[in-house]
Residue frames relative to the residue before (quaternion, step in Angstrom):
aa qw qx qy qz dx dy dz
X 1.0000 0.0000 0.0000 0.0000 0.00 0.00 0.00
X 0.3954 -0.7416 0.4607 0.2853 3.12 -1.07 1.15
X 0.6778 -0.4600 0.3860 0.4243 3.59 -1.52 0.02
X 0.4877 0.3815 -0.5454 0.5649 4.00 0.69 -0.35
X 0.7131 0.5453 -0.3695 0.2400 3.64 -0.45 -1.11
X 0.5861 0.5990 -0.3214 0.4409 3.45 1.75 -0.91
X 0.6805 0.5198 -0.2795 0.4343 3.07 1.00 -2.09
X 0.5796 0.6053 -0.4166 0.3523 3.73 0.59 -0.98
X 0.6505 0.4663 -0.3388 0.4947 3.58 0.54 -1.32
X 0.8342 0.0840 -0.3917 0.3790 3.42 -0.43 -0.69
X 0.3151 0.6808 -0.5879 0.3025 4.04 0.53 0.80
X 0.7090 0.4926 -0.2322 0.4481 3.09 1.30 -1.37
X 0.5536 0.5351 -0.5083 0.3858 3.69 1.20 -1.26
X 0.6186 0.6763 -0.3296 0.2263 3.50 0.79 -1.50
X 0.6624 0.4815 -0.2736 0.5045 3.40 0.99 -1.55
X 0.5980 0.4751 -0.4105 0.4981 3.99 0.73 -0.86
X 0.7887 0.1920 -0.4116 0.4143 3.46 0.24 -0.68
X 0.4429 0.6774 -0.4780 0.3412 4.08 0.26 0.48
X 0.8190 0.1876 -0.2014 0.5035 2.74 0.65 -1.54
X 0.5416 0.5595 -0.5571 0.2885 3.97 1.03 0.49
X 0.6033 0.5190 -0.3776 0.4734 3.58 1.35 -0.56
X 0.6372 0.4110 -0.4474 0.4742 4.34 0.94 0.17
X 0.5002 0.4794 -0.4426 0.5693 3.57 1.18 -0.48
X 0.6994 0.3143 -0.4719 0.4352 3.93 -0.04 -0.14
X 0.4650 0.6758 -0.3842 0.4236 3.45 0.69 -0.54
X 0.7954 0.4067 -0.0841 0.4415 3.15 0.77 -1.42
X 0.5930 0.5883 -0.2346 0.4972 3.33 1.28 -0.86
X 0.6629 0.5200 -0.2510 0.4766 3.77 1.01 -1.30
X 0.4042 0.8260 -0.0728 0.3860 3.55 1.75 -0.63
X 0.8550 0.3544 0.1398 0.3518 2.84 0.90 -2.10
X 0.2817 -0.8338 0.4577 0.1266 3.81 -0.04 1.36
X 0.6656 0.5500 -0.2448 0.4411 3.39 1.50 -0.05
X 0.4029 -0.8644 0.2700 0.1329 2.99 0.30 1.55
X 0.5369 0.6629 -0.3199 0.4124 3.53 1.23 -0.90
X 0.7282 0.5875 -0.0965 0.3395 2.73 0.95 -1.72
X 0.5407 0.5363 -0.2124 0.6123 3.54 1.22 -1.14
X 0.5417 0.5243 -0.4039 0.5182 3.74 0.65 -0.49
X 0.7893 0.3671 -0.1682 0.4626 3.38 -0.06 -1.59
X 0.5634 0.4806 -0.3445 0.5770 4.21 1.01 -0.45
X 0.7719 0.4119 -0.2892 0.3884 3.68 0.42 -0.21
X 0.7220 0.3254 -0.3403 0.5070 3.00 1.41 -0.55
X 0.4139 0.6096 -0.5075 0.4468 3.96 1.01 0.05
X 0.7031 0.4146 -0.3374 0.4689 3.71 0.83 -1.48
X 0.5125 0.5459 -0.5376 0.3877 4.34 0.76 -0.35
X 0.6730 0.5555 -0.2785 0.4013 3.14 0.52 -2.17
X 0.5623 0.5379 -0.4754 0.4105 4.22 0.94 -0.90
X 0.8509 0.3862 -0.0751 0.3481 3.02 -0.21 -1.53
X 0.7035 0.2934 -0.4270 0.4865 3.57 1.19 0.33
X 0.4186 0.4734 -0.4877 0.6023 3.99 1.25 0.50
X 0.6201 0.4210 -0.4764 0.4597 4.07 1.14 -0.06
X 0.6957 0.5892 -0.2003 0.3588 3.06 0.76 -0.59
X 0.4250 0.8125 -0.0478 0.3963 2.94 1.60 -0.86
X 0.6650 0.4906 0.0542 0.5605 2.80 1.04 -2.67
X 0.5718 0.6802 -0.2749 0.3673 3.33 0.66 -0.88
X 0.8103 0.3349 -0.1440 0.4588 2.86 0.30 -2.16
X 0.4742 0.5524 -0.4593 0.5090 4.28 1.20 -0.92
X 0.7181 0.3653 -0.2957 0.5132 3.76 0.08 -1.07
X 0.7629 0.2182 -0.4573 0.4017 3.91 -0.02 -0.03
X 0.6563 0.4851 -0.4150 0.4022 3.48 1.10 -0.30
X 0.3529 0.5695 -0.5523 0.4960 3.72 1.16 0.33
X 0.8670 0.2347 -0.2553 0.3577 3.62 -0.33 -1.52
X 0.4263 0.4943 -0.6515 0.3866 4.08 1.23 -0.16
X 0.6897 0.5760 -0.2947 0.3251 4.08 0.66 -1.53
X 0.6533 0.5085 -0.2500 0.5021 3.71 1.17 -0.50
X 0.4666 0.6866 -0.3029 0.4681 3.53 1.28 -0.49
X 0.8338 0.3022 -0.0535 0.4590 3.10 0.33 -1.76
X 0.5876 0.2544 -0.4898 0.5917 3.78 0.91 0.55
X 0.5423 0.4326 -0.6113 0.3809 3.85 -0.18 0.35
């Protein structure tokens, strides 16, 4: 994987983890309980496709290492 392809991933982890930390914002907000359910589990599901990204983008450069 190339190096744009790296920087991209964690752009994206970034954006997942942004918009999971305004969706709590929003969620802490909210008297509607259902709803706060479903906002909490969108903001899990963010941050573990960040997390995700992460790990594809560090297993790219552990995998690029070891052919150089």
């Amino acid at each position: 994987m190339n190096r744009n392809a790296r920087k991209t991933l964690t752009t994206i982890a970034e954006h997942n983890e942004d918009a999971a930390i305004a969706l709590m914002r929003a969620a802490e907000r909210t008297g509607d309980q259902v709803l706060r359910q479903q906002m909490l589990r969108v903001i899990h599901q963010l941050n573990e496709d960040a997390l995700d990204l992460r790990s594809i983008r560090d297993d790219s450069i552990s995998s690029s290492r070891k052919l150089a």
